[in-house]
C-alpha positions in Angstrom: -6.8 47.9 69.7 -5.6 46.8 66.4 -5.3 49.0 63.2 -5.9 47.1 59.6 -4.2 48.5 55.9 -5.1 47.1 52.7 -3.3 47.4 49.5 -2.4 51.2 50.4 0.6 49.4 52.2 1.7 46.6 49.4 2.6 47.1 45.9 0.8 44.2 45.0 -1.9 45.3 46.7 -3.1 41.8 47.3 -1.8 41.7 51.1 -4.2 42.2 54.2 -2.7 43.8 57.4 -3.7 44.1 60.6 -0.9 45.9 63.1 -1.6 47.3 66.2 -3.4 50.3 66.8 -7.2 51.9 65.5 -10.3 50.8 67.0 -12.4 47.7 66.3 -14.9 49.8 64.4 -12.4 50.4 61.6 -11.4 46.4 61.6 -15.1 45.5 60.7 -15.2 48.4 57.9 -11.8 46.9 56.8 -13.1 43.2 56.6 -16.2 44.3 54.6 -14.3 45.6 52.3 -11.8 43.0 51.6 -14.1 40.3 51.7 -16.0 42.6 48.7 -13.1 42.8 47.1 -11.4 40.0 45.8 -8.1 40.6 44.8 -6.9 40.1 48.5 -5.1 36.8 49.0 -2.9 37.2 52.0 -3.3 38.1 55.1 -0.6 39.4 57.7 -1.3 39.8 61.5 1.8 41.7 62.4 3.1 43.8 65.9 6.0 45.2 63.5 5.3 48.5 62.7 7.7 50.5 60.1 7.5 54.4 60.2 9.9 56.3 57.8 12.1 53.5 57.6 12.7 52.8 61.5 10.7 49.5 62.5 8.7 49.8 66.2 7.3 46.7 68.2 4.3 46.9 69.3 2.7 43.3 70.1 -0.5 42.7 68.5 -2.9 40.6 70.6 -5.4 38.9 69.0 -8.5 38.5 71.3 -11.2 35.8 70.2 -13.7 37.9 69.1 -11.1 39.5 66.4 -10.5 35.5 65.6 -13.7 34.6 64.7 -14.1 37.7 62.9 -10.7 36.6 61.5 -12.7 33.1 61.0 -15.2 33.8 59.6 -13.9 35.5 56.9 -11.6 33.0 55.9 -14.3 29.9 56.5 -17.0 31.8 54.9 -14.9 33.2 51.5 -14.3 30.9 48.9 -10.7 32.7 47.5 -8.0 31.0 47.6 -5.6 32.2 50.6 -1.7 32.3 49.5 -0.7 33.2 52.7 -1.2 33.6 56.2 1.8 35.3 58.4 1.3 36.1 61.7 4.6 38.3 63.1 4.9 39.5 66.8 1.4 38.3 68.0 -0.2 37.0 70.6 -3.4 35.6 71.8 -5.5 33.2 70.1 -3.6 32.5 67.0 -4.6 28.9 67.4 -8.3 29.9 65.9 -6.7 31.7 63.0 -4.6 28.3 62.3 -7.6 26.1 63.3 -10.0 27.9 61.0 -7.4 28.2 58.5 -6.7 24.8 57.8 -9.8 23.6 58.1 -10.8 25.4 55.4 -8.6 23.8 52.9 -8.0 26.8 50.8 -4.8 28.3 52.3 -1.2 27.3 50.6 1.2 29.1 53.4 1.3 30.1 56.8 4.4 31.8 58.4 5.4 32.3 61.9 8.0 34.6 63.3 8.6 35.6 66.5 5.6 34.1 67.8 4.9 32.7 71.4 3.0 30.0 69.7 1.0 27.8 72.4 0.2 24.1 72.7 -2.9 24.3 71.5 -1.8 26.3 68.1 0.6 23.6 67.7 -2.1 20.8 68.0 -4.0 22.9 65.6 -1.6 23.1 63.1 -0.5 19.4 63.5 -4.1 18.5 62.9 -4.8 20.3 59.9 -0.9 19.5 57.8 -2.7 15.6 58.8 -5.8 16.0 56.2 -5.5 19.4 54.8 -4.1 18.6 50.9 -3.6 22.2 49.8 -1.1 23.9 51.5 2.8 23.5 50.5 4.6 26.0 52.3 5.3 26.3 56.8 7.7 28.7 58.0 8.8 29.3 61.4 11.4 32.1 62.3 12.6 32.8 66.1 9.5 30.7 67.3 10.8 28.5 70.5 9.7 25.1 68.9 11.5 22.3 70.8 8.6 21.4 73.8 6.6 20.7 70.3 8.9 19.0 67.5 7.4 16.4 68.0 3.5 17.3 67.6 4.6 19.3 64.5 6.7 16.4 63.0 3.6 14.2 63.3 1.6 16.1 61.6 3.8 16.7 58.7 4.8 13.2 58.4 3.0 11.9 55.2 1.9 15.2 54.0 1.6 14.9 50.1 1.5 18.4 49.6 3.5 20.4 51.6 6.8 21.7 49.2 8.7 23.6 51.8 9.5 23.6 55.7 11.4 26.6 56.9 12.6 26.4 60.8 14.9 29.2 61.0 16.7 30.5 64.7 14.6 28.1 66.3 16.8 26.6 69.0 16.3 23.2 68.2 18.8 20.8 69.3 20.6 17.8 67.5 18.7 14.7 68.3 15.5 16.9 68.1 16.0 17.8 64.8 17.1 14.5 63.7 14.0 13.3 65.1 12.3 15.9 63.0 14.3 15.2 59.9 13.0 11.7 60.0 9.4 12.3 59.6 9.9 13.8 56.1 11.1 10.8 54.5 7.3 10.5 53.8 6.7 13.8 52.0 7.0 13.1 48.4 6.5 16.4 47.3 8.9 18.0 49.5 11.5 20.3 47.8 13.0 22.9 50.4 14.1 22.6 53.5 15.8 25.2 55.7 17.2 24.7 59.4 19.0 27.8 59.5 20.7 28.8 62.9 19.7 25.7 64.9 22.3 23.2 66.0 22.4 20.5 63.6 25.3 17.6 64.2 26.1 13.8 63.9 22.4 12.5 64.0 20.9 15.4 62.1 23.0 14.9 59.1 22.9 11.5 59.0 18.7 12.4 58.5 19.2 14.9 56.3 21.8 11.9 54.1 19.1 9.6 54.0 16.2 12.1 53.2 18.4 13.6 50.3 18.0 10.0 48.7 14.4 10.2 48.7 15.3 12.4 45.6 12.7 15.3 46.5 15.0 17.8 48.1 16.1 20.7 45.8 16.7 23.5 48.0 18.9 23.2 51.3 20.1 25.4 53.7 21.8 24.5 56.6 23.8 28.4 57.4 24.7 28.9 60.8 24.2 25.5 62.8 26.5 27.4 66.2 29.4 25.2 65.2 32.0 25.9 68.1 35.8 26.5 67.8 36.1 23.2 69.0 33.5 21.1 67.0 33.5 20.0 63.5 30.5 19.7 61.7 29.9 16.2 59.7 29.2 16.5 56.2 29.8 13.2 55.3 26.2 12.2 54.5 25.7 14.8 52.3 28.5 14.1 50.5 27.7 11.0 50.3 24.4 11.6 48.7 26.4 14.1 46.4 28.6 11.2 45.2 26.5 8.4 44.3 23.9 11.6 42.5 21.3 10.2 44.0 20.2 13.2 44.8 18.3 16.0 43.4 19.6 18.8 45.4 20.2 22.1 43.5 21.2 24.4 45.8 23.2 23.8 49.3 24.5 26.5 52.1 26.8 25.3 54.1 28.1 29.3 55.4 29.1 29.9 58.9 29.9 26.4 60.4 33.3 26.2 60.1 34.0 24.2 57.3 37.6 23.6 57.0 39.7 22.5 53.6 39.1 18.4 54.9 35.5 19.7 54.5 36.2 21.2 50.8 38.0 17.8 49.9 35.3 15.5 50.7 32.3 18.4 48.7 34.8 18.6 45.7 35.3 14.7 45.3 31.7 14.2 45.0 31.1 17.0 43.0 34.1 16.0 40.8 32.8 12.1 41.1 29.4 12.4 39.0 27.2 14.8 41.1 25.2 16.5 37.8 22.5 18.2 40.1 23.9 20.7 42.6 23.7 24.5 41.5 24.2 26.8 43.9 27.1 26.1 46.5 27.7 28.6 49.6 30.5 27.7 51.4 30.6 31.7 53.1 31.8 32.3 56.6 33.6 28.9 56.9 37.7 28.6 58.0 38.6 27.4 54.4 42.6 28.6 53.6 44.8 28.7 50.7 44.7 24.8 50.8 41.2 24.2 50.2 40.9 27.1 47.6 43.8 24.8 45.6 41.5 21.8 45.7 38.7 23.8 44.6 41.1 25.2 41.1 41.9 21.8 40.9 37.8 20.5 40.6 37.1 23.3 38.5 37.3 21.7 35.3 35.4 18.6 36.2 32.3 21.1 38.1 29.9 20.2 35.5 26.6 21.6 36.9 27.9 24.0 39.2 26.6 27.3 38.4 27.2 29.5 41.4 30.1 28.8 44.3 30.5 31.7 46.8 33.4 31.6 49.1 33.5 35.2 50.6 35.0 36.1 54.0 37.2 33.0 54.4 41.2 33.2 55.3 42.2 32.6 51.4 45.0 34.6 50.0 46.0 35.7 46.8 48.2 32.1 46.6 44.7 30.6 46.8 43.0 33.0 45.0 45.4 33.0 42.0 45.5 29.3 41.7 41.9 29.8 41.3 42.6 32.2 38.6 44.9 30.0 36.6 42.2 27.6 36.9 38.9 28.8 36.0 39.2 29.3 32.2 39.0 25.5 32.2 35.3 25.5 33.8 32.3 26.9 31.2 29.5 26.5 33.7 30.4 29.1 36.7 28.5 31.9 36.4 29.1 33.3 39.7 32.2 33.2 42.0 32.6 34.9 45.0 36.1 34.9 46.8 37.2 37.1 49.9 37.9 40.5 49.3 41.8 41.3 48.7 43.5 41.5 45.4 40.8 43.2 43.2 42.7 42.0 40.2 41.8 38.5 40.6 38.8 39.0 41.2 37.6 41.4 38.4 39.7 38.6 36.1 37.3 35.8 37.7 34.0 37.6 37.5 35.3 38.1 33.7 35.3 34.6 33.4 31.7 33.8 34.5 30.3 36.7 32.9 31.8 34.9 29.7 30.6 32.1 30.7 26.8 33.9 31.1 27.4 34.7 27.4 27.6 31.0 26.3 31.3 30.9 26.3 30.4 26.6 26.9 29.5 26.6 23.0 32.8 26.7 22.6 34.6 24.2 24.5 35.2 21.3 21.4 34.9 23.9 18.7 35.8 21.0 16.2 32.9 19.1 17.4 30.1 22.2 17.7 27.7 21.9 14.9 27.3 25.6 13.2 23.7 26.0 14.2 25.1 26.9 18.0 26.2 30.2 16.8 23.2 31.4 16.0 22.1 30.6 19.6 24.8 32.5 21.0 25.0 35.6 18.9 21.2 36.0 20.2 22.3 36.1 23.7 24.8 38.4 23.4 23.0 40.7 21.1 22.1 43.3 23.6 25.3 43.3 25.5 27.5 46.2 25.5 30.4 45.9 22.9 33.6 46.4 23.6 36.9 44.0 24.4 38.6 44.2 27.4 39.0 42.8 30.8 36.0 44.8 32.3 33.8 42.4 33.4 30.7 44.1 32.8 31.2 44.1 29.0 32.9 40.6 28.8 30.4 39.3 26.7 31.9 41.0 24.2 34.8 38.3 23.8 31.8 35.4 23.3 31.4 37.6 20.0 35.5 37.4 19.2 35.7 33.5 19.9 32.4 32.9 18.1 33.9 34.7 15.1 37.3 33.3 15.5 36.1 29.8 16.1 33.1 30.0 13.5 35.6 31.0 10.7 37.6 27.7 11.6 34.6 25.4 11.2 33.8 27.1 7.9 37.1 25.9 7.0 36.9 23.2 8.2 34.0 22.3 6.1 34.9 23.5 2.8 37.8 20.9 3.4 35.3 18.0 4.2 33.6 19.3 1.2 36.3 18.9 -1.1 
């Protein structure tokens, strides 16, 4: 028994679900409708059920005749399919993969918390072999390591596929590394996310090399169960970091604990010509006052880095205030999280990259910006409240003062050159 909700459920309303419960009668009414009506695009076989805000599981078991129904519509329908996310299921899911692939017209299929058998894993490393549309496979809490290597073959050589997602999956080092390998042949692979698996040595020297293929963009690596008494080696990446040949823009590194060596060896190769990396979570780790002082001292050499996040890490206000004094020196920092503690500091540094938001980087060789910059930044902060003061909500208020203040100095400067 399986109960099926169009867009009532979505905002949307382009997402098809099936949970458990109604009788097959209402399915078939269900599917005649959506395969009248066209604006559907993803379908979701789900057991999680959320009543009033609580969430029930239920298991939803798909038997073969709702497949094939399943199938058909999907073999039969010429729509493009965004997504297909099966969630708490069992039973044949191996035809809905099958059918799905084979069609050639689906771009994403997620799987959490799936029993997935051998014969959906075959099916899915058949069709990422020939199928050339889809770009996105996510696996969440799916128990993947009796069948690494069935999916890694069929992803290896994929030119399609943008993003892999194998989150909480268990999956040891040498697996992984193993895994790792067979994407040095996706050339239009940009994310990759092996949250909460346990990645060390021989997984990150895979992940080095594939980050010199020059594809990867997005990479997370939060949570790999680092122990007290492990360290985790971030070498490779750094490595990749330092030379820039990379095009990674955003990295999380949270909850593996990272200590201040770790900071070192991320801030030289920032500080040594990286011009890529974005976005840099470094949450969760055992980085101290130490590491926070090597990270004031990069500041004003962190020429791409837009976001850095650093919360619940043993810093103290000696760290945090060396931060401080630091940060005016750094125009690209938009967002900087540091632990909790001294509010003060860090109203003062959220100041900074809310000033920084506002252009405050137009700035930085007054003498040497041309006059047809202001413009630019009076635009930006045109609809920003205006007041002056250390609230950072309102700081781009004091982009307006310094663009004055600074603009009224070129004009001088001018009339001078003029003369």
């Amino acid at each position: 028994m399986a109960s099926l909700y169009g867009s009532s459920r979505v905002l949307d309303g382009t997402r098809f679900t099936i949970h458990t419960h109604l009788t097959r009668p209402g399915i078939d009414a269900k599917l005649w409708d959506v395969r009248r009506n066209r604006k559907f695009n993803k379908l979701c076989l789900t057991g999680v059920l959320g009543v009033h805000g609580f969430q029930q599981q239920a298991p939803l078991y798909l038997d073969r005749d709702l497949a094939l129904s399943l199938g058909d519509l999907l073999r039969c329908d010429s729509r493009i399919w965004e997504k297909i996310e099966v969630e708490h299921c069992t039973g044949h899911t191996d035809l809905i993969v099958a059918i799905g692939m084979a069609t050639g017209r689906v771009q994403s299929f997620w799987f959490s918390e799936v029993l997935l058998s051998a014969d959906t894993f075959h099916a899915l490393a058949t069709g990422l072999k020939f199928n050339r549309f889809v770009s996105e496979v996510r696996f969440k809490r799916c128990r993947l390591s009796p069948a690494i290597q069935v999916i890694a073959d069929g992803v290896r050589g994929n030119p399609t596929i943008q993003s892999i997602t194998l989150e909480q999956c268990g999956i040891v080092d040498d697996l992984l590394a193993e895994f790792v390998r067979s994407l040095r042949d996706c050339p239009s692979l940009q994310k990759l996310s092996l949250e909460g698996n346990i990645c060390r040595s021989e997984g990150m020297a895979e992940i080095g090399f594939l980050l010199k293929e020059r594809t990867i963009q997005n990479l997370s690596l939060h949570n790999q169960r680092v122990e007290d008494n492990e360290r985790m080696e971030i070498a490779p990446i750094a490595s990749s970091l330092r030379a820039d040949i990379s095009a990674l823009k955003y990295l999380d590194l949270s909850r593996n604990c990272l200590c201040d060596e770790d900071v070192s060896l991320l801030m030289e190769a920032l500080i040594d010509g990286n011009q890529t990396l974005e976005t840099l979570h470094l949450d969760q780790n055992d980085i101290t006052d130490e590491g926070a002082k090597l990270i004031a001292d990069a500041l004003p050499s962190l020429l791409a880095l837009k976001t850095l996040a650093l919360p619940e890490n043993p810093i103290g206000v000696s760290g945090a205030t060396c931060i401080l004094k630091m940060i005016p020196e750094n125009y690209t920092l938009e967002t900087f999280i540091v632990p909790s503690g001294n509010n003060e500091i860090q109203r003062k540094i959220r100041w900074y990259g809310n000033l920084n938001k506002g252009g405050r980087r137009l700035f930085s060789t007054p003498r040497d910006a041309p006059l047809a910059v202001f413009p630019i930044a009076i635009e930006r902060v045109n609809n920003m409240p205006l007041s002056h003061d250390w609230n950072p909500e309102i700081a781009p208020s004091d982009v307006i003062y310094g663009l004055l203040r600074l603009g009224q100095l070129l004009f001088e400067i001018e009339e001078q050159n003029s003369t």
